[in-house]
N, C-alpha and C positions, 0 to 999 in steps of 0.2 A: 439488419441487426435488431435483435428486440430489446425492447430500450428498458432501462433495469428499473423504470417508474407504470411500467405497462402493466395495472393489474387486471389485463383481461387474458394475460399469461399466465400457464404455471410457475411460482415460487420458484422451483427447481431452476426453470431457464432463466429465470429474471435474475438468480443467484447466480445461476454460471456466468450469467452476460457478468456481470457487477464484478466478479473475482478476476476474470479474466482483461476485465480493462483498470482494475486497482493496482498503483505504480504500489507494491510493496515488496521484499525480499521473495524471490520462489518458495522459502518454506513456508511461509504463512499462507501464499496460494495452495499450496499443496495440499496444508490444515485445513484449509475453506475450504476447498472441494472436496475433501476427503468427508469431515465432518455432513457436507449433505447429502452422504449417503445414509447415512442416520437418521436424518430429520425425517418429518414427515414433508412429501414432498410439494402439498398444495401451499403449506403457508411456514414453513419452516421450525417448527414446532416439536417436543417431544425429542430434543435430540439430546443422546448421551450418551459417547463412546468413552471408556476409559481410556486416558492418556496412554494405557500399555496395550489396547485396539488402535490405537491411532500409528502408536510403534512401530506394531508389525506392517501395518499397511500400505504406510509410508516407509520407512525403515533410517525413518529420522530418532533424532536421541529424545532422552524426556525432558531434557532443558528448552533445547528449539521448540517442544510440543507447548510445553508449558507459554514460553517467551509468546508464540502465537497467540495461544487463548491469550492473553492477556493485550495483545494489541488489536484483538477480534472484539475485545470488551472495549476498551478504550476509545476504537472509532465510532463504537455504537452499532456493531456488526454481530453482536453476539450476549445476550443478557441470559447470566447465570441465575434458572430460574429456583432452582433445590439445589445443595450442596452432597456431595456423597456422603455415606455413611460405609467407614472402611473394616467394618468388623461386618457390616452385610455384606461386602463386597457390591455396591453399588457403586455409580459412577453421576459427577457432578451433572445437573439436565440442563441444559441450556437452549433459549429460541432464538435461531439467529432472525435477522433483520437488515433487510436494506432501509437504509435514515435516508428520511424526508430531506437530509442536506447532504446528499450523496455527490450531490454533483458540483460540492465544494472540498471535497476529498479530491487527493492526488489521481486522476485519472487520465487515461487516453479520452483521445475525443472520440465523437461516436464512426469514423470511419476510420479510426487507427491509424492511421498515420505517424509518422515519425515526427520527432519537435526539431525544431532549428536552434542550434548552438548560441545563445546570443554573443557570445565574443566573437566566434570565426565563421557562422553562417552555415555549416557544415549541417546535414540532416544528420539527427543522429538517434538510436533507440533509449529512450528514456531511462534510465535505472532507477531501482524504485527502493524506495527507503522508509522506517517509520519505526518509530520508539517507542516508549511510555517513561512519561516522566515520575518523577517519584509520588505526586499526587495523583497519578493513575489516568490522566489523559495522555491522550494520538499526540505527537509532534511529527512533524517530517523533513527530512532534508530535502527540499527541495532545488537548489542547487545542482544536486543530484543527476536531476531531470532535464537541467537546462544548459546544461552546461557539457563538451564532447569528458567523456570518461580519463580519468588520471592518467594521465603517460605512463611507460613501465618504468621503473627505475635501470636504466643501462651503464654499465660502468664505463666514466669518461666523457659521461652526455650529461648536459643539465638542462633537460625541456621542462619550458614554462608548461601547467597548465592554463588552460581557457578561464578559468574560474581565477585564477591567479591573476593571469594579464589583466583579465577583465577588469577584477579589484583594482589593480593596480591604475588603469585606465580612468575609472570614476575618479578615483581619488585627486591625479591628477587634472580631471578636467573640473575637480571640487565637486564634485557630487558621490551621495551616500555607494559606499562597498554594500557587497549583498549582504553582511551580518545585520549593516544597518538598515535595514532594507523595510523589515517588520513585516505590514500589510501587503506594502506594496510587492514584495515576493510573487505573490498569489496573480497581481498583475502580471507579471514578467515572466511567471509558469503558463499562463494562458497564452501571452505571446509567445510565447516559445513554443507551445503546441499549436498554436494556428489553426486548432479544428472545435470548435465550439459547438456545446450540445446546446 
């Protein structure tokens, strides 16, 4: 696998590597990889598709487009470098970026692997998650990731989630629920992936 700090790679690969193992929603992958067909492809550079190219190409709406750039900006994956000007009909240029603390970002590990459930042990495919707060930084659910995915709701059944019990488990044994978690999350995401870069 090429490792998304390798700059003796093209950008382009080290950018694919890098989306392809970021725990985030499929549409904002879909906006990273789409958008580097724009760039230039040695260092990421010069890129600027109008959100209504990114449209067609994807045939996502313009809000999910939007919500993207702005969590592309937020992790430090994406600096808007000139703004459009909409009576030229130009489009916002932005150079994306793989950050020097990439590999403090929600990620697989470097041989992808699945994470282990920390309540029930279970291997399970991460779901990936990530916000922007109203100050305009990355948050992420992580939870998310470590935890087996929400039961379905069945009429007549009341299953616990992993996440649930779990909680419920600290609490009784006196120790912090994952809200309280803070830091230590980022711990507990790692042990739950088990594969460290």
């Amino acid at each position: 696998m090429i490792r998304p700090d390798d700059e003796d790679k093209p950008f382009v690969a080290r950018w694919n590597t890098f989306i392809r193992i970021l725990l985030v929603e499929p549409s904002v992958k879909l906006v990273a990889r789409t958008v580097m067909d724009y760039a230039d492809f040695h260092d990421g550079t010069s890129c600027f598709p109008s959100n209504e190219r990114i449209e067609r190409d994807t045939g996502l709406g313009d809000k999910t487009i939007r919500n993207a750039w702005a969590l592309l900006r937020a992790a430090g994956l994406a600096e808007r470098v000139s703004h459009a000007v909409a009576h030229q009909r130009l489009a916002d240029e932005y150079e994306l970026a793989i950050p020097e603390y990439w590999k403090g970002l929600p990620i697989l590990g470097p041989n992808g692997r699945k994470f282990v459930c920390l309540n029930c042990g279970k291997q399970i495919n991460p779901q990936g998650s990530g916000e922007v707060t109203r100050d305009g930084k990355a948050t992420w659910s992580l939870w998310k990731a470590v935890f087996c995915p929400q039961p379905r709701k069945v009429k007549g059944r009341s299953d616990v989630s992993c996440y649930h019990e779990w909680n419920r488990q600290q609490e009784e044994a006196g120790k912090r629920p994952w809200p309280a978690q803070g830091a230590d999350a980022w711990k507990l995401f790692r042990q739950s992936r088990g594969d460290d870069w």
